[in-house]
Backbone as JSON, one array per atom type, in Angstrom:
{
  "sequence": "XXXXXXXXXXXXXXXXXXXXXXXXXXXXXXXXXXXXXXXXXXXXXXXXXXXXXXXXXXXXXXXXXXXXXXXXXXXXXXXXXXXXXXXXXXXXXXXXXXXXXXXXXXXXXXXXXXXXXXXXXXXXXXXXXXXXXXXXXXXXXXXXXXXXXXXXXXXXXXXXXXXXXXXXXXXXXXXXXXXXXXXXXXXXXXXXXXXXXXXXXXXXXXXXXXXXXXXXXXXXXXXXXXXXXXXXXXXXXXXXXXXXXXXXXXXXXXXXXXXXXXXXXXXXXXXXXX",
  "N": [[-9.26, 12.56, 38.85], [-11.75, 14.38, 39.86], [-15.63, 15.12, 40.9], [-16.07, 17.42, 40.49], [-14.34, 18.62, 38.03], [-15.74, 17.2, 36.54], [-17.97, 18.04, 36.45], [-17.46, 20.44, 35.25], [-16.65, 20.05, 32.54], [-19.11, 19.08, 31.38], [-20.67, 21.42, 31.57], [-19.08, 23.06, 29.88], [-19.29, 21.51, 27.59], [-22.27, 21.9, 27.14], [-22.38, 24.48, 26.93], [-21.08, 25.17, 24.23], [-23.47, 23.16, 22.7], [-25.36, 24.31, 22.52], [-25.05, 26.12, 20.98], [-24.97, 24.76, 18.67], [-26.72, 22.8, 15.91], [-26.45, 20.42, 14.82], [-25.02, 17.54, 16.08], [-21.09, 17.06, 16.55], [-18.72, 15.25, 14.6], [-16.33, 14.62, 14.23], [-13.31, 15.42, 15.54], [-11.17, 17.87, 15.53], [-7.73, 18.93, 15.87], [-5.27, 22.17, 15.63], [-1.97, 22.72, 14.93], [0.65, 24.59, 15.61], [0.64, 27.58, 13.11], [-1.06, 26.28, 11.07], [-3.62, 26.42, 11.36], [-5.05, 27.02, 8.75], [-6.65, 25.55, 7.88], [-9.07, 25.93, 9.39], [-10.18, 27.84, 7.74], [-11.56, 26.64, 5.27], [-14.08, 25.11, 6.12], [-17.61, 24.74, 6.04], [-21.18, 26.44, 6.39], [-20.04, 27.71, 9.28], [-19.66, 28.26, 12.74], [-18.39, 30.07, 14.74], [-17.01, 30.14, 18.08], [-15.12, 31.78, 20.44], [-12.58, 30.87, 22.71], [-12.58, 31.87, 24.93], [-15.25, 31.92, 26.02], [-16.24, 30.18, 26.25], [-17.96, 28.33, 28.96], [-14.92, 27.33, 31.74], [-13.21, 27.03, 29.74], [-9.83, 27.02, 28.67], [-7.39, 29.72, 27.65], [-5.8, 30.9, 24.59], [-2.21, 31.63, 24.21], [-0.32, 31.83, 22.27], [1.92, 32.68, 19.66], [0.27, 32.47, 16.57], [-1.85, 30.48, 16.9], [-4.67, 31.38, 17.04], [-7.08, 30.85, 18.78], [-10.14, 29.97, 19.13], [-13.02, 28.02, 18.84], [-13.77, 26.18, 15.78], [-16.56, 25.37, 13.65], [-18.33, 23.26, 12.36], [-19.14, 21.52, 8.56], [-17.14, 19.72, 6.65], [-16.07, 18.72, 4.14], [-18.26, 16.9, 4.37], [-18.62, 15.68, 6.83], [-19.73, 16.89, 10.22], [-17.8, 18.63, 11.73], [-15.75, 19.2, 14.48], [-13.21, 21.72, 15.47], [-10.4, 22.88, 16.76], [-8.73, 26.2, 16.7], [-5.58, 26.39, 17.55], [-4.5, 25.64, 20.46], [-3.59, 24.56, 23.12], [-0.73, 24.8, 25.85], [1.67, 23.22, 28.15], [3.94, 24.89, 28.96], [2.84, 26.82, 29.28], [1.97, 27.41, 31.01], [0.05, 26.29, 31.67], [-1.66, 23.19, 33.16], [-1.26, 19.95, 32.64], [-3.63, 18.5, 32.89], [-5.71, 20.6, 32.3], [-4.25, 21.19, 29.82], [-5.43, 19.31, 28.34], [-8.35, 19.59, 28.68], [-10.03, 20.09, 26.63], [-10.24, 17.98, 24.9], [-11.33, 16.27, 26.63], [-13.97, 17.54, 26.66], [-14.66, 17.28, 24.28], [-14.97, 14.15, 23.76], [-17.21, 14.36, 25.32], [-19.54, 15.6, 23.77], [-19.68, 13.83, 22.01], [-18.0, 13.25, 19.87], [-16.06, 10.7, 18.08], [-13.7, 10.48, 16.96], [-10.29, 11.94, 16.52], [-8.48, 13.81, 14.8], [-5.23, 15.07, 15.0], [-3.01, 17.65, 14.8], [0.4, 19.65, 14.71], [3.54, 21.07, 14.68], [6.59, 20.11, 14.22], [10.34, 19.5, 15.19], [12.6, 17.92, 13.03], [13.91, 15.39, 14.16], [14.8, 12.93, 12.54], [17.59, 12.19, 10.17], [17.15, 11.76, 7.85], [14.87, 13.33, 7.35], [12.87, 15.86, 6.11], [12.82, 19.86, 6.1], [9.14, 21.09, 5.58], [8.12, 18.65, 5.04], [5.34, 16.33, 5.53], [4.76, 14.04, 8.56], [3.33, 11.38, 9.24], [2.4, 10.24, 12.54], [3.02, 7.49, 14.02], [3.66, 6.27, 16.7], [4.15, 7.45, 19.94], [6.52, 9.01, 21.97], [6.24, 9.92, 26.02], [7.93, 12.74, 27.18], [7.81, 14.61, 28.79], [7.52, 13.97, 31.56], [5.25, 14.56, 32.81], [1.51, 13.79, 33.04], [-1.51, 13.32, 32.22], [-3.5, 12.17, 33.18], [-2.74, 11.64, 35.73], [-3.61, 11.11, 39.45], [-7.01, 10.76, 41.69], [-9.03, 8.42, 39.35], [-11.75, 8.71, 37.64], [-14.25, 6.33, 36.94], [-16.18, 7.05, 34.86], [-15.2, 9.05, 33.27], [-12.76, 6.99, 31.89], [-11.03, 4.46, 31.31], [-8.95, 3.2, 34.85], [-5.94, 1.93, 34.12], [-5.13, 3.16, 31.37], [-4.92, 1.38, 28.05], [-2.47, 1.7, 25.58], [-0.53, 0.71, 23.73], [-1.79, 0.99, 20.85], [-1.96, 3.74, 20.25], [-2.28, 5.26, 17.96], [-4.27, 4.94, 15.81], [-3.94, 2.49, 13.87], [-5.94, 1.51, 11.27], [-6.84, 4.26, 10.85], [-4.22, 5.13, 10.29], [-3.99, 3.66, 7.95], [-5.42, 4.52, 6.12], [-4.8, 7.21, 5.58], [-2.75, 6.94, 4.61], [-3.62, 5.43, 2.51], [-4.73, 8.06, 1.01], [-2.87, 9.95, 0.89], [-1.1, 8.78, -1.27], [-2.79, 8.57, -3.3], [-2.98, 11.07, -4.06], [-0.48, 11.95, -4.25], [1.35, 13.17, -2.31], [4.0, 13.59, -0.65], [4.57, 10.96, 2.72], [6.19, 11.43, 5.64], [7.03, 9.1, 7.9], [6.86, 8.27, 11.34], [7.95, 8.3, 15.1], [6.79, 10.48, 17.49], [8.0, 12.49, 20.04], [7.54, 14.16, 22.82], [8.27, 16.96, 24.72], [8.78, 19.26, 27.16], [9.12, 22.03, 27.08], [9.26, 25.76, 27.22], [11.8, 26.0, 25.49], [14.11, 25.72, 23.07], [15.59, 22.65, 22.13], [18.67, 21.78, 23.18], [21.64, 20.47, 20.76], [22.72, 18.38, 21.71], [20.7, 16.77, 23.46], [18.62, 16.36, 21.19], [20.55, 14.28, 20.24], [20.48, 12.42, 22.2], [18.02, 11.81, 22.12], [17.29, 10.85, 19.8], [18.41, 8.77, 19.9], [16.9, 7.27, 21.56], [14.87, 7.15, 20.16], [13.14, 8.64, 18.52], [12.14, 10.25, 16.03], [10.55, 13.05, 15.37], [10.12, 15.76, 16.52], [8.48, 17.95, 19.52], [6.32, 20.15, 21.14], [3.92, 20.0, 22.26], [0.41, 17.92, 21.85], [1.29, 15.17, 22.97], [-0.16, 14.99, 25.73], [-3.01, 15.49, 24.79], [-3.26, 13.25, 23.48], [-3.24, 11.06, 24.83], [-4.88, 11.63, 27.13], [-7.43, 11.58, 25.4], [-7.46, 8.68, 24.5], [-7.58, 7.53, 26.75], [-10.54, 8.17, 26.92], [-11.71, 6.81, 24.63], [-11.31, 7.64, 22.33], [-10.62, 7.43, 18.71], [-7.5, 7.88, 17.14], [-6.06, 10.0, 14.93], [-2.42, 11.12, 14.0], [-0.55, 13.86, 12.61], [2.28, 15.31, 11.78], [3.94, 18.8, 10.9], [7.08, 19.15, 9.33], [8.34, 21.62, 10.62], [11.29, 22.59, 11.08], [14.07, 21.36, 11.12], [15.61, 19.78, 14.14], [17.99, 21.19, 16.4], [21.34, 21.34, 15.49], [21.51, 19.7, 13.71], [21.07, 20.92, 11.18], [23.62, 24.11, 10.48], [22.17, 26.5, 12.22], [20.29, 29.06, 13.47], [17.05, 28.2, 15.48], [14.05, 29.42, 15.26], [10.61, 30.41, 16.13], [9.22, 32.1, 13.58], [10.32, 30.61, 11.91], [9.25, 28.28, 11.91], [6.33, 29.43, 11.19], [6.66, 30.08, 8.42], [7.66, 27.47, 7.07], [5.51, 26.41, 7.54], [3.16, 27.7, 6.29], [4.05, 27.02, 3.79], [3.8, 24.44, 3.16], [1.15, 24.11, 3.16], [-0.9, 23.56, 1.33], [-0.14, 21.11, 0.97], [-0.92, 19.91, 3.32], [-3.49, 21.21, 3.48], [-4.69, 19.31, 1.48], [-4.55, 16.74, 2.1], [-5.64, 16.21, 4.88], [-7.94, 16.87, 3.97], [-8.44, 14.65, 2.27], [-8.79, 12.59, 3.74], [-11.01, 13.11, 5.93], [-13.5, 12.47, 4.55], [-13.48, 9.67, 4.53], [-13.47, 9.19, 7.06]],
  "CA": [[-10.18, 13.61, 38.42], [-12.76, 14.48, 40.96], [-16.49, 15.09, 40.31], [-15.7, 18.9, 40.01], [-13.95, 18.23, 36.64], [-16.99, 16.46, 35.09], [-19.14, 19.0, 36.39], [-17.37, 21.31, 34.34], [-16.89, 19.45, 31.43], [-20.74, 19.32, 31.03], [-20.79, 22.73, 31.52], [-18.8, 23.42, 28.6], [-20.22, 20.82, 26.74], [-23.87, 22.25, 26.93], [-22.46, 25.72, 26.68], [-21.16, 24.13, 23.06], [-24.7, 22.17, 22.11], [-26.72, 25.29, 22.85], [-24.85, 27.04, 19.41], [-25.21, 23.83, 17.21], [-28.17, 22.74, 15.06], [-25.56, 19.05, 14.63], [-23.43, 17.32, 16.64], [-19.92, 17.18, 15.58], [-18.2, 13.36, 14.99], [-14.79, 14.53, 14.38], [-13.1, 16.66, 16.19], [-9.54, 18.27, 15.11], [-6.32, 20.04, 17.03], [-4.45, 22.49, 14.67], [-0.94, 23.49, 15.58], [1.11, 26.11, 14.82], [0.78, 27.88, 11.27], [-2.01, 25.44, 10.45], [-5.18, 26.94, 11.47], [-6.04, 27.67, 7.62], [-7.68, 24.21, 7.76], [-10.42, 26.34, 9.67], [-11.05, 28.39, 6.43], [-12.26, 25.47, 4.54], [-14.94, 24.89, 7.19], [-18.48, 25.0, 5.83], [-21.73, 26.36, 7.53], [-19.4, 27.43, 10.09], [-19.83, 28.83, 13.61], [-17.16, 30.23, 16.01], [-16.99, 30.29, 19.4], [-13.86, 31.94, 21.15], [-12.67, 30.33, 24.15], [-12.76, 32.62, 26.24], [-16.39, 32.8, 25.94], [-16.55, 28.56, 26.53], [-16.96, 27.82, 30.6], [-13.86, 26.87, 32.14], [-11.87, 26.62, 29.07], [-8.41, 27.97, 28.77], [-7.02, 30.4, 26.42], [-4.21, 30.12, 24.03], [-1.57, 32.75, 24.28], [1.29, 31.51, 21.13], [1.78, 33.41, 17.99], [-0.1, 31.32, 15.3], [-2.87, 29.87, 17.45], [-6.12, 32.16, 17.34], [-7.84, 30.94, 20.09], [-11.77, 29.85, 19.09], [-13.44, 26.73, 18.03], [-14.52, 26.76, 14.68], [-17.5, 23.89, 14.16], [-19.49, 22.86, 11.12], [-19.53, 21.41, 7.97], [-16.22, 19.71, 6.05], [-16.16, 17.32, 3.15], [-19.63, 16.43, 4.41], [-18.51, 15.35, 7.91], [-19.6, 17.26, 10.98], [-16.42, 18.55, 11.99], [-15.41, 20.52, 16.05], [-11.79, 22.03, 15.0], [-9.95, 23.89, 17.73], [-8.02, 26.88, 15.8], [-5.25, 27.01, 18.29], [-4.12, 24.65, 21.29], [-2.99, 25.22, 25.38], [0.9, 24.11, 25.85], [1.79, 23.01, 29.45], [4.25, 26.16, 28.75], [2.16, 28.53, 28.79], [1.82, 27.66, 33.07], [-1.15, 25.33, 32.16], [-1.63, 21.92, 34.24], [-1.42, 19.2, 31.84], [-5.53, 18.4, 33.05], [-5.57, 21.79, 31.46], [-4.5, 21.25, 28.73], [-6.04, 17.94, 27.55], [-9.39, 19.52, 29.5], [-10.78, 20.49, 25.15], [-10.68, 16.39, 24.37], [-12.58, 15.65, 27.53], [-15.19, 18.33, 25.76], [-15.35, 16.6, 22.6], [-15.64, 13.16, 23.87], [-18.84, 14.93, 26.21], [-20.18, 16.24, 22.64], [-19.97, 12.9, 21.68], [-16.83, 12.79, 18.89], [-15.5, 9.43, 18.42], [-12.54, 10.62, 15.87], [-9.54, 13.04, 16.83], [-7.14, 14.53, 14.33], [-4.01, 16.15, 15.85], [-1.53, 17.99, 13.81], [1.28, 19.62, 15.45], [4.81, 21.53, 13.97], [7.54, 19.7, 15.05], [11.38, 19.42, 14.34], [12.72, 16.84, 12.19], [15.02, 14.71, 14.19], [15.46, 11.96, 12.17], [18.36, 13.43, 9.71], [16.45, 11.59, 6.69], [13.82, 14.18, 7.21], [13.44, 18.02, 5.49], [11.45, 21.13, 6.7], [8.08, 21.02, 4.88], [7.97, 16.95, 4.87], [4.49, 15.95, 6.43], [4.86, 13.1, 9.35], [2.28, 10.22, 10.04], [2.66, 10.03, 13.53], [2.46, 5.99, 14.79], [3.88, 6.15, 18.05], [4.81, 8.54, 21.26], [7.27, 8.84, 23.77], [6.01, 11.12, 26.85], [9.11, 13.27, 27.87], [7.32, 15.54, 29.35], [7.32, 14.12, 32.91], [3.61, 15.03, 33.08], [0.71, 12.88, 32.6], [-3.14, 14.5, 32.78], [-4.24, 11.12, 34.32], [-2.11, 11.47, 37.34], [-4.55, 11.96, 40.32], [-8.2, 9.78, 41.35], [-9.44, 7.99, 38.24], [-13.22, 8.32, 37.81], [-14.57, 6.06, 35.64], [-17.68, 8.0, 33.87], [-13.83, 9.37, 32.05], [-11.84, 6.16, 31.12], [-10.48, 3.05, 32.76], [-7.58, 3.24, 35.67], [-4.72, 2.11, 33.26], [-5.72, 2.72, 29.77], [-3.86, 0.67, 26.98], [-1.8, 2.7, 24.7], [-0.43, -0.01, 22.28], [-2.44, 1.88, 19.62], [-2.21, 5.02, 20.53], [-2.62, 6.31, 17.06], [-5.22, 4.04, 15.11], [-3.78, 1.66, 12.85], [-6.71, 1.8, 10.42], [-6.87, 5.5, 10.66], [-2.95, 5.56, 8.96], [-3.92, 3.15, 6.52], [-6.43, 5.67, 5.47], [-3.78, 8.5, 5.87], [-1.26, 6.45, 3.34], [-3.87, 5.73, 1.11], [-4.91, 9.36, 0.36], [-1.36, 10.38, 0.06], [-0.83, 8.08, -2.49], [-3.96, 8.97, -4.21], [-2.48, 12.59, -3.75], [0.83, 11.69, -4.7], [1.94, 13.45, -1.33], [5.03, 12.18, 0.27], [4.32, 11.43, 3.98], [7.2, 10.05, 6.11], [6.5, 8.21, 9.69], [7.79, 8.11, 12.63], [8.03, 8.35, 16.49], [6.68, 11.77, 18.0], [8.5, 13.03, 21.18], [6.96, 15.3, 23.04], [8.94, 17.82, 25.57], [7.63, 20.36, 28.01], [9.79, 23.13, 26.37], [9.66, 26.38, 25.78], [13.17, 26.37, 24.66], [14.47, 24.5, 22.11], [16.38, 21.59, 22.89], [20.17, 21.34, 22.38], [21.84, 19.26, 20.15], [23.03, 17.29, 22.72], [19.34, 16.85, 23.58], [18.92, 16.58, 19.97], [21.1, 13.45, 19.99], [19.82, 11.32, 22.88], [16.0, 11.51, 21.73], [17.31, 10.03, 18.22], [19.02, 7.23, 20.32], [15.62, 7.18, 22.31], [14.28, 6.54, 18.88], [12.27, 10.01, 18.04], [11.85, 10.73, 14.75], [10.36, 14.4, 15.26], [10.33, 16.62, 18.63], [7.56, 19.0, 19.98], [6.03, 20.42, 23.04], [2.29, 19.5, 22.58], [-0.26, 16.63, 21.56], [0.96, 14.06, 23.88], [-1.28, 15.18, 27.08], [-4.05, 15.38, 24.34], [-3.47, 11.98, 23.23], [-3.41, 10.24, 26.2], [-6.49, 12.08, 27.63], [-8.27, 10.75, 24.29], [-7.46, 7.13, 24.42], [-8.63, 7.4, 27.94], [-11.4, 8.32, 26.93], [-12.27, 5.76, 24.38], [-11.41, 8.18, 21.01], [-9.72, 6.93, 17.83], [-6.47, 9.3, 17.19], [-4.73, 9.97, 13.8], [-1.57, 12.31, 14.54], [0.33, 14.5, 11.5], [3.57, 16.62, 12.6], [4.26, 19.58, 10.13], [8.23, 19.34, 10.03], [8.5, 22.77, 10.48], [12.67, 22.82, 11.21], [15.48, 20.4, 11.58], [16.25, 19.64, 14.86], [19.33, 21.53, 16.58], [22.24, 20.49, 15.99], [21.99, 18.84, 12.21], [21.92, 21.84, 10.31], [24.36, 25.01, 11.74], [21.58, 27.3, 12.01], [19.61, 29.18, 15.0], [15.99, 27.85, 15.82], [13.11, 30.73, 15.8], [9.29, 30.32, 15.76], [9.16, 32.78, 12.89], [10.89, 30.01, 10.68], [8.04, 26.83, 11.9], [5.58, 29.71, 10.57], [7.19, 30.08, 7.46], [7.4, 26.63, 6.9], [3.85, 25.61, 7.82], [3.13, 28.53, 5.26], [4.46, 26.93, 2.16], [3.13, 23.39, 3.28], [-0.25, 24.03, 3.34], [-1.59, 23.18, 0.64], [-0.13, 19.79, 0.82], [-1.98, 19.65, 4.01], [-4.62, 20.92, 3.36], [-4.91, 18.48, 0.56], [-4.29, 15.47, 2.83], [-6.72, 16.45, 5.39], [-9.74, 16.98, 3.34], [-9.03, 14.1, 1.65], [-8.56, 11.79, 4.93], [-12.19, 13.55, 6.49], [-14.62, 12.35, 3.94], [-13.22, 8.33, 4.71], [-13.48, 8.38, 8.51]],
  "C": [[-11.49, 13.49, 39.19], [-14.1, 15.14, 40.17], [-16.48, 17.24, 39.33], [-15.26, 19.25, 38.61], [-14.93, 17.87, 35.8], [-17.79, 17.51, 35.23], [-19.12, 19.85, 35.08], [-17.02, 21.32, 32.54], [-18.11, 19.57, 31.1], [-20.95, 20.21, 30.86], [-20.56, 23.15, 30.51], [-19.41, 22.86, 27.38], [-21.55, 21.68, 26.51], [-23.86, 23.46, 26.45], [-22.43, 25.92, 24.74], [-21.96, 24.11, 22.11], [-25.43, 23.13, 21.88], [-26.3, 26.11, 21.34], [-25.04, 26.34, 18.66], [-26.63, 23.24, 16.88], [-27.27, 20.81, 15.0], [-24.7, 18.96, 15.71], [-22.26, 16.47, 16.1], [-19.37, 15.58, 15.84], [-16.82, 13.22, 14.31], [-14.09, 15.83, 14.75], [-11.11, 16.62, 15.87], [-9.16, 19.33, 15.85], [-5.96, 20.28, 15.82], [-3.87, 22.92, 15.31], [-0.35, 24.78, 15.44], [1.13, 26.66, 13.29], [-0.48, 27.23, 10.53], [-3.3, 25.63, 10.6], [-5.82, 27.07, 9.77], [-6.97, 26.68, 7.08], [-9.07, 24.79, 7.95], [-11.24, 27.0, 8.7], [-11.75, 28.11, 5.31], [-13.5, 24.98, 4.94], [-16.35, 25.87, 6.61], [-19.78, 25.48, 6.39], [-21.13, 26.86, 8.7], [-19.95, 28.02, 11.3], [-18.6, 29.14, 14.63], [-17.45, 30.5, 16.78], [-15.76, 30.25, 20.22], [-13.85, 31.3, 22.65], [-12.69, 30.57, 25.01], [-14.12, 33.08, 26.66], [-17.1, 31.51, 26.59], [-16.18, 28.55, 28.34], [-15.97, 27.15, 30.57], [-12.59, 26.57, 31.28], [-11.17, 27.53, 28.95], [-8.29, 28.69, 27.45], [-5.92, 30.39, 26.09], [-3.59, 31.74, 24.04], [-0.5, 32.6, 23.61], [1.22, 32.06, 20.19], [1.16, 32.1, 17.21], [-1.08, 30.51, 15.88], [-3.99, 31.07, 17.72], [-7.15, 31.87, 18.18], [-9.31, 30.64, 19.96], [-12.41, 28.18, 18.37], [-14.25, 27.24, 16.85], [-15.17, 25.43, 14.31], [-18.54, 24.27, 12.59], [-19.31, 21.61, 9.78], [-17.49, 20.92, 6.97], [-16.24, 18.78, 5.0], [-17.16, 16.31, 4.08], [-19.17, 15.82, 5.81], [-19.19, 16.75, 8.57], [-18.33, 17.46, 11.77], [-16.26, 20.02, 14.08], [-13.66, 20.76, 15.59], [-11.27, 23.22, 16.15], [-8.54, 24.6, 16.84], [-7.22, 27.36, 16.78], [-5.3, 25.92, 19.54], [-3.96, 25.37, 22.41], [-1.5, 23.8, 24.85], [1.1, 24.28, 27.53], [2.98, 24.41, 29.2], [4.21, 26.94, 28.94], [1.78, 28.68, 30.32], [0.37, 27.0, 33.07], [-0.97, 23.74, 32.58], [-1.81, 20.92, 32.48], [-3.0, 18.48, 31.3], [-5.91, 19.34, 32.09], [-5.91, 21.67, 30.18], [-5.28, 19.84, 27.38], [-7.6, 18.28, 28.16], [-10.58, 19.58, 27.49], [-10.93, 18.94, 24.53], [-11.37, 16.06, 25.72], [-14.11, 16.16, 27.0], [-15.9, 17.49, 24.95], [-16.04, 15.42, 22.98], [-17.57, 13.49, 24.75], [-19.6, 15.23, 24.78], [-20.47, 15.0, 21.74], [-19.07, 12.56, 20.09], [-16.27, 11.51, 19.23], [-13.78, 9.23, 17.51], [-11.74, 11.87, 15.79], [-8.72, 13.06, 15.64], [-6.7, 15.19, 14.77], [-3.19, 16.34, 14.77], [-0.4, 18.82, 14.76], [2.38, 20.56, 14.38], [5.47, 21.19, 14.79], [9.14, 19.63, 14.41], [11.44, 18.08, 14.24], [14.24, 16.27, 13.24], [16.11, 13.84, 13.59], [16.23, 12.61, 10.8], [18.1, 13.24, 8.73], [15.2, 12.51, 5.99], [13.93, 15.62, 6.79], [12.48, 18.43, 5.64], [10.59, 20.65, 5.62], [7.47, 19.03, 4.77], [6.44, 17.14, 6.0], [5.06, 14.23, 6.98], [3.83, 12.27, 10.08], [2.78, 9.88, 11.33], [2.03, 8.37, 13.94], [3.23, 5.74, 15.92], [4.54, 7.53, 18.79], [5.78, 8.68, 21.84], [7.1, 10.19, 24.58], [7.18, 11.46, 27.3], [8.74, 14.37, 28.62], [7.51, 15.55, 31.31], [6.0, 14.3, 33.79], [2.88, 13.86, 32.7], [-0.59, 13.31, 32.61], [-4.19, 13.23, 33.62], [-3.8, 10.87, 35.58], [-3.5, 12.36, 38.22], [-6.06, 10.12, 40.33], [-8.41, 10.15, 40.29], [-10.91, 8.44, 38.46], [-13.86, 7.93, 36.46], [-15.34, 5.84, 34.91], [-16.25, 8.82, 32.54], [-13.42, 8.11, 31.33], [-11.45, 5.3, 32.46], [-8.9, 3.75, 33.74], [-6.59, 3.69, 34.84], [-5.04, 2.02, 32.0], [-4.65, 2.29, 28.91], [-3.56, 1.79, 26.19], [-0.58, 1.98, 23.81], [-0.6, 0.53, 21.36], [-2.96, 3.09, 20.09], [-3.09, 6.15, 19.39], [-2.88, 4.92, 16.04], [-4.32, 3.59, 13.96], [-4.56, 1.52, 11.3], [-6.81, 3.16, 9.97], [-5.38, 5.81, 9.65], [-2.8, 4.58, 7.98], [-4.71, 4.26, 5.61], [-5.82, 6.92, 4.71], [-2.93, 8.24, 4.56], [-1.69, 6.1, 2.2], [-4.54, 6.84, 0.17], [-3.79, 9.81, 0.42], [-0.83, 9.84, -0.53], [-1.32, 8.8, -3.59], [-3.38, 10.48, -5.07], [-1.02, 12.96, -4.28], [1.47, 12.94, -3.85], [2.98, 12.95, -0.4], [4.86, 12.52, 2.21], [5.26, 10.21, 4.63], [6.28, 9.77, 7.46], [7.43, 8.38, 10.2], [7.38, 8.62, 14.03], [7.98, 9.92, 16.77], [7.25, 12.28, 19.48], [8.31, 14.34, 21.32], [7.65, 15.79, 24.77], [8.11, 18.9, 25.93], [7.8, 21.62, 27.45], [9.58, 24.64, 27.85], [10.77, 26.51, 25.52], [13.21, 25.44, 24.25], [15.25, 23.72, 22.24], [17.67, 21.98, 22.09], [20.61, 20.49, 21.89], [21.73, 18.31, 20.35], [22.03, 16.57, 22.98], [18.91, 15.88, 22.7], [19.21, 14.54, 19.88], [20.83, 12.25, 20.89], [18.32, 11.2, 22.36], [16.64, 10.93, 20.25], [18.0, 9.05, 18.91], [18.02, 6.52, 20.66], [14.5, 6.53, 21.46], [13.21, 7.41, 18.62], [12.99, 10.24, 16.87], [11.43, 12.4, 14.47], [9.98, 14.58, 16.74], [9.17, 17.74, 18.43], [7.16, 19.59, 20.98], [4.31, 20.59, 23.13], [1.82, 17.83, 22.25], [0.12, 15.59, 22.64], [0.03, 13.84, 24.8], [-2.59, 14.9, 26.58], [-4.43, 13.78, 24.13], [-3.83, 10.48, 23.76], [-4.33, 10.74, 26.86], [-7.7, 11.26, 26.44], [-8.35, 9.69, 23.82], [-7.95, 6.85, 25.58], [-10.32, 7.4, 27.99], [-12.32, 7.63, 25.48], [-11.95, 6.52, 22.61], [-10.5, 7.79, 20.63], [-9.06, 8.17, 17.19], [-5.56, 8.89, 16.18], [-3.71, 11.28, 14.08], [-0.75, 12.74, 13.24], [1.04, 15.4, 12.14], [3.88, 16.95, 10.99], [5.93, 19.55, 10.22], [9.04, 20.27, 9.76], [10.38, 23.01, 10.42], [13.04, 21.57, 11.17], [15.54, 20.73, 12.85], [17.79, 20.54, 15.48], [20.16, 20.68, 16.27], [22.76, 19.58, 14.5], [21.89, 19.74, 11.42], [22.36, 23.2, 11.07], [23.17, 26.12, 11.37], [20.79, 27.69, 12.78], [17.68, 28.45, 14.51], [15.28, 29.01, 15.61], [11.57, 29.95, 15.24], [8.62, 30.79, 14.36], [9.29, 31.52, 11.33], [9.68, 28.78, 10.65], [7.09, 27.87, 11.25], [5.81, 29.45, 9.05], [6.96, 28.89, 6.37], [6.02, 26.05, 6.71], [2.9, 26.49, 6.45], [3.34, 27.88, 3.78], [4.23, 25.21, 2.39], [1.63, 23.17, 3.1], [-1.14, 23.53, 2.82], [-1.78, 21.4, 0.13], [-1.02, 19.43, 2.09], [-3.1, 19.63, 4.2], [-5.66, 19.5, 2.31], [-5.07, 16.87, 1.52], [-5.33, 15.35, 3.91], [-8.0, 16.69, 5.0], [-9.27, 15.47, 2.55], [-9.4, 12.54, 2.51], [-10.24, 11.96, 5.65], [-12.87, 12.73, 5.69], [-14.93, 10.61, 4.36], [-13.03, 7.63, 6.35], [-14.8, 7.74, 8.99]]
}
């Protein structure tokens, strides 16, 4: 990542600072269906992205496209209503370019959520998923290229990808909550089509627990860059292949729809304790 990149990071950054009265010290990804987190959002201010230098715009059903920034169970909160998917014909830099932002704004605490299918065959639509580990299938990486390191070290560790303390936190407000939240291994694919069974059946050998086609690029841009990352997958479908039934986007809405409230519940009650 060449100086050109930071330039414009700053850029956005300041463009950012210049609407807030606070700066924000946790900054959240919502996936598909899940934006209604943003309607909880106190004080608020929006700022569409297409209005933010250099940042990209989202083009998926169920992602609205604007940062929404203020005020959440008494945190300072930056919440992007709406993601970039290498998919969509963006560079993986691209799409992890909105956590280089934050860390510039000076967030030290990412939540990622996500809708993903349920590989593991113990798992059922609507189940929320503590994400504690990755596997990149993507083939991509957003650190491929010169390092410069005003971003993050060379080879950054990724042991703890997804804060240890942060999903004790996670497990003991869904207790509290009496929310059931399974775990497991997030695998993340370039997509857009939905994988085949077959597919399906090597990533559960691979040892994936739920399948998607975002957050990884984010995640690994944000450990690079020195931020602590709790990850939740919505488990919008089953997997191909374990129940006989076609795939559609229509149905992860659906789903994410009649979850919500357990999420939302889990997420406000996770904010107030970071």
């Amino acid at each position: 990542m060449g100086k050109e990149i930071i330039n414009e990071i700053k850029e956005s950054a300041q463009y950012i600072k210049d609407k807030l009265e606070q700066s924000p010290e946790v900054g959240l990804v919502l996936g598909s269906g899940l934006g209604v987190l943003a309607d909880q959002i106190e004080e608020a201010t929006d700022i569409p992205y297409e209005e933010i230098p250099h940042f990209p715009v989202s083009t998926v059903e169920g992602h609205d496209g604007k940062l929404v920034i203020g005020k959440l169970e008494g945190k300072n909160v930056l919440m992007m209503k709406g993601r970039f998917h290498m998919y969509e014909g963006y560079s993986d830099e691209t799409v992890s370019f909105p956590i280089r932002v934050m860390k510039e704004l000076g967030i030290k605490t990412l939540i990622v959520t996500n809708a993903a299918g349920g590989v593991n065959t113990l798992f059922e639509p609507g189940n929320l998923m503590l994400i504690h580990d990755h596997i990149n299938f993507t083939g991509k990486n957003p650190l491929i290229g010169p390092n410069d390191s005003e971003l993050g070290v060379r080879f950054p560790d990724m042991s703890e990808a997804y804060s240890k303390r942060l999903r004790v936190i996670a497990e003991a407000v869904s207790s509290e909550l009496s929310i059931k939240l399974q775990q497991g291994v997030y695998i993340g694919l370039l997509g857009p089509s939905y994988e085949t069974p077959a597919e399906i059946r090597m990533l559960r050998v691979l040892g994936a627990d739920a399948v998607g086609m975002s957050t990884v690029p984010e995640v690994i841009a944000a450990r690079h860059a020195g931020i602590e990352v709790l990850g939740i997958s919505c488990i919008s479908n089953m997997a191909a292949g374990i129940l006989d039934q076609p795939l559609s986007h229509d149905e992860v809405m659906e789903t994410t729809e009649k979850v919500k409230e357990q999420f939302l519940g889990l997420v406000k009650g996770i904010i107030p304790k970071l």
